[in-house]
VOKE-692181 format. One record per residue (C-alpha): residue number from 1; residue in one letter; x, y, z. Coordinates in nm, 3 decimals, padded with zeros to 5 digits. Example, Ala and Ser with C-alpha at 12.3 -4.5 7.8 and 13.67 -1.06 7.14 Angstrom:
2
(1,"a",(01.230,-00.450,00.780));
(2,"s",(01.367,-00.106,00.714));
***
This chain:
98
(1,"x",(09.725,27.094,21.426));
(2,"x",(09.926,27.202,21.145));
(3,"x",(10.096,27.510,21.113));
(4,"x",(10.032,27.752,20.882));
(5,"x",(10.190,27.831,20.569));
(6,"x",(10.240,28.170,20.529));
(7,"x",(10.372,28.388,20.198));
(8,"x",(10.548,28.726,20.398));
(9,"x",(10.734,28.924,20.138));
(10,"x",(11.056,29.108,20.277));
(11,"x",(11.203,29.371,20.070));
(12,"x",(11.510,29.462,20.329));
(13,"x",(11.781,29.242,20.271));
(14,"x",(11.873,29.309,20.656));
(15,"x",(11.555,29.187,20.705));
(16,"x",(11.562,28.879,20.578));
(17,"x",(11.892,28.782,20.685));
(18,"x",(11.767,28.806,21.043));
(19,"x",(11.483,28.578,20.954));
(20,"x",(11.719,28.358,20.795));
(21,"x",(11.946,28.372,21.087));
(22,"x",(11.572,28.266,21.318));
(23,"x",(11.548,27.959,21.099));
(24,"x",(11.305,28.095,20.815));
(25,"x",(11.374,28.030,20.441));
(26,"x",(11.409,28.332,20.267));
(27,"x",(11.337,28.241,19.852));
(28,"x",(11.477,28.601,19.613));
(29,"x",(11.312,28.723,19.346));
(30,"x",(11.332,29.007,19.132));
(31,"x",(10.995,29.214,19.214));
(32,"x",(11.080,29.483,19.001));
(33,"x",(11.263,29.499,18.673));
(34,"x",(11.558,29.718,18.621));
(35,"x",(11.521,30.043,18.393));
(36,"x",(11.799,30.252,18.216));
(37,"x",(11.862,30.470,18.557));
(38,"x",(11.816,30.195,18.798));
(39,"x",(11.904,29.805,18.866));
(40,"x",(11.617,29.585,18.981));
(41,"x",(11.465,29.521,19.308));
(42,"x",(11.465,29.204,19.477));
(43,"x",(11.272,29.113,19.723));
(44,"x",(11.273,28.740,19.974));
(45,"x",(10.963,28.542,20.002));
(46,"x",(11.020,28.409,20.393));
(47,"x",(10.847,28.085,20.425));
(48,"x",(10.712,27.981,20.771));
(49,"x",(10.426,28.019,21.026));
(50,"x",(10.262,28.371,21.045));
(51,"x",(10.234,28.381,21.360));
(52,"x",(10.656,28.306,21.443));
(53,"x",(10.768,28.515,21.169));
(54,"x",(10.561,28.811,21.340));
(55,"x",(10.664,28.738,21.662));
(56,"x",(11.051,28.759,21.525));
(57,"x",(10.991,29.082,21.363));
(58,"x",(10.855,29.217,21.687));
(59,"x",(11.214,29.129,21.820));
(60,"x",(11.375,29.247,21.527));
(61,"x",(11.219,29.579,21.567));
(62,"x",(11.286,29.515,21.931));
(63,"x",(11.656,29.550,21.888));
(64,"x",(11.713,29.175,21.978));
(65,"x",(12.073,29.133,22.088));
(66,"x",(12.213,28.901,21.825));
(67,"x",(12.554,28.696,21.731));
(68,"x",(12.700,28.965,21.493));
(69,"x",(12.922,28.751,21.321));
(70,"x",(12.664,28.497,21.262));
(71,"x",(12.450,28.809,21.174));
(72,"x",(12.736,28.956,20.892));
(73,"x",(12.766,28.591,20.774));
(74,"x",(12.374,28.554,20.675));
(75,"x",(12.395,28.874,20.533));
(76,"x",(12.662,28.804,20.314));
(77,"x",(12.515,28.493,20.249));
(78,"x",(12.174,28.713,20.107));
(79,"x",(12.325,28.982,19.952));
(80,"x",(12.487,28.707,19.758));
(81,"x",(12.214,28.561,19.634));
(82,"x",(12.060,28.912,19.567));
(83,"x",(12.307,28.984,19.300));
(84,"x",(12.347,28.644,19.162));
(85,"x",(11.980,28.651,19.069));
(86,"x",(12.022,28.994,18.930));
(87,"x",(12.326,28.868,18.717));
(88,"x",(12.126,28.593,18.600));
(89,"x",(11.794,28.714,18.516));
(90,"x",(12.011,29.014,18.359));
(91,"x",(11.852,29.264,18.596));
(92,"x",(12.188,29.469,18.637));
(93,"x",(12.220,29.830,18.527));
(94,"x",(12.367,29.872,18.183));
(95,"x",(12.676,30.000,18.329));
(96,"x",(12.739,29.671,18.504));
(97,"x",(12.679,29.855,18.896));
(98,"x",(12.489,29.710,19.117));
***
């Protein structure tokens, strides 16, 4: 039986770092474009079975006790990519903040 494929889009960055931490791939994107008074919103695309990614956000609302370093680590790791993919697609207020 294969498992199936399943699209989940995440818009918390904390979110998908704790996904990322369970083993999920978590693919940013800019779902909204930025406007004069605001810099865009990106958003993870968390690849993986349906059924396990629910079952970790049941523990993630759960308050699963997790490795906080490893935790902060991920979440560097995504917030990272969050504003490299705002630098690049030029999604950054016109004041430069993020």
């Amino acid at each position: 039986m294969s498992a199936e494929i399943n699209n989940s889009i995440v818009v918390d960055a904390n979110v998908a770092a704790y996904l990322v931490m369970k083993g999920f791939m978590a693919i940013p994107f800019i779902q909204t474009k930025s406007s004069a008074d605001q810099s865009s919103r990106v958003a993870w695309d968390i690849q993986g079975d349906e059924r396990s990614i629910d079952a970790e956000m049941k523990k993630y609302y759960g308050n699963e006790r997790i490795g906080i370093m490893d935790y902060v680590r991920v979440l560097k790791e995504i917030r990272s990519e969050m504003y490299t993919i705002k630098s690049v697609k030029g999604q950054l207020k016109d004041n430069g903040n993020y």
